[in-house]
Backbone as a chain_set.jsonl record, in Angstrom:
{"seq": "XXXXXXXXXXXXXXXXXXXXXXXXXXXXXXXXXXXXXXXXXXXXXXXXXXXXXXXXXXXXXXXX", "coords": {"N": [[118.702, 106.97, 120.056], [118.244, 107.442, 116.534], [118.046, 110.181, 114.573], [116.924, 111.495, 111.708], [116.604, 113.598, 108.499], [113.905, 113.561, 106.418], [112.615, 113.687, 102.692], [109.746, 114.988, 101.537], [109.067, 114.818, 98.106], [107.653, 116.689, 95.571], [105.6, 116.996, 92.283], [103.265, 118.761, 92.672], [100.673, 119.312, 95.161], [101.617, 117.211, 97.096], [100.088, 116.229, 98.633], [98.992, 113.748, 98.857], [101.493, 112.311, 98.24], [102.979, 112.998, 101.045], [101.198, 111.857, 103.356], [101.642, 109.281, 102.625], [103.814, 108.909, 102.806], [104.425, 109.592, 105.779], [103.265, 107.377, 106.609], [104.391, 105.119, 106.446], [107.197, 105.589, 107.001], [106.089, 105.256, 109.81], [106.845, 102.877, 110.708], [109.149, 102.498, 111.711], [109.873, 102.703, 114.477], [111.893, 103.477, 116.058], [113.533, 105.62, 115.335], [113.64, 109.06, 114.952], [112.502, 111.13, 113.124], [112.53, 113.689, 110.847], [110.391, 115.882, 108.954], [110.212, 116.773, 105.565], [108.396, 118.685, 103.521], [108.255, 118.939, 99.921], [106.33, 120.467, 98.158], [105.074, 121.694, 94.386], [107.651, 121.211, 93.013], [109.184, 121.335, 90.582], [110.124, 122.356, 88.097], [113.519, 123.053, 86.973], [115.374, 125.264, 88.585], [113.29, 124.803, 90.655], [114.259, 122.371, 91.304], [116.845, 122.534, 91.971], [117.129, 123.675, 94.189], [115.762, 122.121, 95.738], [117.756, 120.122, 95.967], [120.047, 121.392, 96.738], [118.992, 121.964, 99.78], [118.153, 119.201, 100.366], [121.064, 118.289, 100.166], [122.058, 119.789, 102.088], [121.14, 119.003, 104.29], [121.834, 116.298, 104.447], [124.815, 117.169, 105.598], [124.366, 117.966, 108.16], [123.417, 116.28, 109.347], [124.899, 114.086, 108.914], [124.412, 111.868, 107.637], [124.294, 109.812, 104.881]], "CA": [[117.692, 107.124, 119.03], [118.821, 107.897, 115.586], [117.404, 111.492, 113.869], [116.852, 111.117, 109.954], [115.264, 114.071, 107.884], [113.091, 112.614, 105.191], [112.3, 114.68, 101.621], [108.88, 114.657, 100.448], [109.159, 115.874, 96.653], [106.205, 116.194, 94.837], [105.487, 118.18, 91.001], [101.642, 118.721, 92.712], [100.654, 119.862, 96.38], [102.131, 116.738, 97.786], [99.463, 116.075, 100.455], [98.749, 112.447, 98.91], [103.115, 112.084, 99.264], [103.085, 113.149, 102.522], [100.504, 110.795, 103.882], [102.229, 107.686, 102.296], [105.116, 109.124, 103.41], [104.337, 109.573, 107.235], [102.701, 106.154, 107.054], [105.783, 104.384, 105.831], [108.278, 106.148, 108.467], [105.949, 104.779, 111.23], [107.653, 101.396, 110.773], [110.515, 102.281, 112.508], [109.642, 103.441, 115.632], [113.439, 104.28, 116.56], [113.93, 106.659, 115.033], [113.299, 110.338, 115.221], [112.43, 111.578, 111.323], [112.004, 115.223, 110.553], [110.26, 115.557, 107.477], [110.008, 118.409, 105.031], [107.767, 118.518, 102.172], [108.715, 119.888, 99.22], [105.839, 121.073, 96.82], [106.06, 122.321, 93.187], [109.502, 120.915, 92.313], [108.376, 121.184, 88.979], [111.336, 123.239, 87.232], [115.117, 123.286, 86.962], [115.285, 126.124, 89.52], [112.88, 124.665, 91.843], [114.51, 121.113, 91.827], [118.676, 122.876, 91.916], [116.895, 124.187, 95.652], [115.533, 120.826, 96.306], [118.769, 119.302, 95.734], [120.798, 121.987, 98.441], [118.201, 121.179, 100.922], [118.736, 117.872, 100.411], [122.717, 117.872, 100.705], [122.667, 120.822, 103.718], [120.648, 117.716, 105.307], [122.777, 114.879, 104.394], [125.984, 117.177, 106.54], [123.888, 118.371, 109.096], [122.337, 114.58, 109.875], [125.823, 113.279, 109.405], [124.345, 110.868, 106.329], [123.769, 109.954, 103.503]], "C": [[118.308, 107.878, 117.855], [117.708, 109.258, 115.139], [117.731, 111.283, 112.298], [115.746, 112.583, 109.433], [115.023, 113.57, 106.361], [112.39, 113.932, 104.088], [111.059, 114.279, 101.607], [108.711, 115.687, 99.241], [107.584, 115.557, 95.949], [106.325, 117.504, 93.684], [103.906, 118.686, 91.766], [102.476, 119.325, 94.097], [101.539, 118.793, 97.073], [101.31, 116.026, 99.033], [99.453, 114.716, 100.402], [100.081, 111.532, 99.467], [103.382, 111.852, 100.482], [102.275, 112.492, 103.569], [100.999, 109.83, 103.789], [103.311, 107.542, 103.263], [105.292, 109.228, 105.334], [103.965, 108.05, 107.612], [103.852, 104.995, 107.165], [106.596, 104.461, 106.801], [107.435, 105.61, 109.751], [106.182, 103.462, 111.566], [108.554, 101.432, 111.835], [110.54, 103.299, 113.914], [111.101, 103.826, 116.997], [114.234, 104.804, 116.295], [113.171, 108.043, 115.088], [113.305, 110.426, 113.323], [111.855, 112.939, 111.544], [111.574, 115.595, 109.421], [109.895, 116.888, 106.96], [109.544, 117.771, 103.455], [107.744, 119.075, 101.122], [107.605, 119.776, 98.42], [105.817, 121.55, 95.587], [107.017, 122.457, 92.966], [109.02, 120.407, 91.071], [109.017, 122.266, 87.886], [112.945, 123.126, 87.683], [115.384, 123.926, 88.113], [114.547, 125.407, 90.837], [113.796, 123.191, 92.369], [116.377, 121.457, 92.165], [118.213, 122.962, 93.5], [116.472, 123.075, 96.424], [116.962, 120.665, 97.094], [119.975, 119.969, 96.894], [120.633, 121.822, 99.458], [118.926, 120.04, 101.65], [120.274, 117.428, 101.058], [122.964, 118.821, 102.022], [122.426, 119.689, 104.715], [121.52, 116.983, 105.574], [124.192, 115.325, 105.452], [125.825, 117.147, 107.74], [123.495, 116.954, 110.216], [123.823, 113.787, 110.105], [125.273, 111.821, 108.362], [124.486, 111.189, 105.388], [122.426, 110.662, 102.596]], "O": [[118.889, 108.932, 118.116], [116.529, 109.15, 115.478], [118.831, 110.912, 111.888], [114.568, 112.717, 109.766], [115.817, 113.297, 105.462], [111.795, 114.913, 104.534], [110.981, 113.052, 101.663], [108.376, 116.871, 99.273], [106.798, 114.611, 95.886], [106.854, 118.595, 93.898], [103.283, 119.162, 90.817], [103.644, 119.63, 94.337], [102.387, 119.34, 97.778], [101.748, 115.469, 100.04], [99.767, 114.113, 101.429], [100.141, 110.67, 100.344], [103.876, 110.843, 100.985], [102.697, 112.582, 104.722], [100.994, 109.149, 104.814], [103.652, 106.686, 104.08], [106.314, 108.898, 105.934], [104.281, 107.55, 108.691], [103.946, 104.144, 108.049], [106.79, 103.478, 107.516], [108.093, 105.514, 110.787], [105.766, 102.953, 112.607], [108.703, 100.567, 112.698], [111.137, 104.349, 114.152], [111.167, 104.21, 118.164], [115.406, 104.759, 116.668], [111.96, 107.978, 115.298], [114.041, 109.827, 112.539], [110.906, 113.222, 112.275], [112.49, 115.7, 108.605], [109.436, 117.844, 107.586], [109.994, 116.936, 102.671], [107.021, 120.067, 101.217], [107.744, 118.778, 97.713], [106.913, 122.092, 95.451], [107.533, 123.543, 92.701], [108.585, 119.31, 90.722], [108.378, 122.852, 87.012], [113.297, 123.14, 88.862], [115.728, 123.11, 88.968], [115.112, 125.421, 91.931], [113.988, 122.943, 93.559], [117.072, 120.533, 92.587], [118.939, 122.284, 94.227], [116.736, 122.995, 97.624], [117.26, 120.922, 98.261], [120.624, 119.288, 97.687], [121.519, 121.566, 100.273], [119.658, 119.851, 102.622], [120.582, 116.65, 101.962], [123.876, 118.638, 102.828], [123.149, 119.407, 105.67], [122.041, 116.872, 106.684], [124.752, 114.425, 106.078], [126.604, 116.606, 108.524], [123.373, 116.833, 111.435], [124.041, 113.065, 111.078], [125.901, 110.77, 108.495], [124.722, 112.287, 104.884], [122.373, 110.534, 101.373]]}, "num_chains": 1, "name": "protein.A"}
């Protein structure tokens, strides 16, 4: 079973994101997805912290 973590970015709360977004990932029911929702990425600063997240993931997961 493959493990994938999945961003949700959103400038807002994100909750509408994160619904689409869980709905979407239940396609593939072989995989494992860990998902993290990012809220108010809605500045320079908040989106540089996104973006570390993001790549600590991509070594950690072993992807892209």
């Amino acid at each position: 079973m493959t493990h994938r973590s999945v961003f949700i970015i959103s400038d807002g709360t994100g909750i509408t994101a994160e619904i689409l977004g869980h709905s979407l990932l239940s396609q593939f029911p072989d995989t494992t997805f860990h998902t993290r929702p990012l809220p108010f990425v809605n500045s320079d600063d908040k989106l540089g912290e996104a973006l570390a997240q993001i790549n600590e993931a991509a070594v950690s997961d072993g992807a892209r």
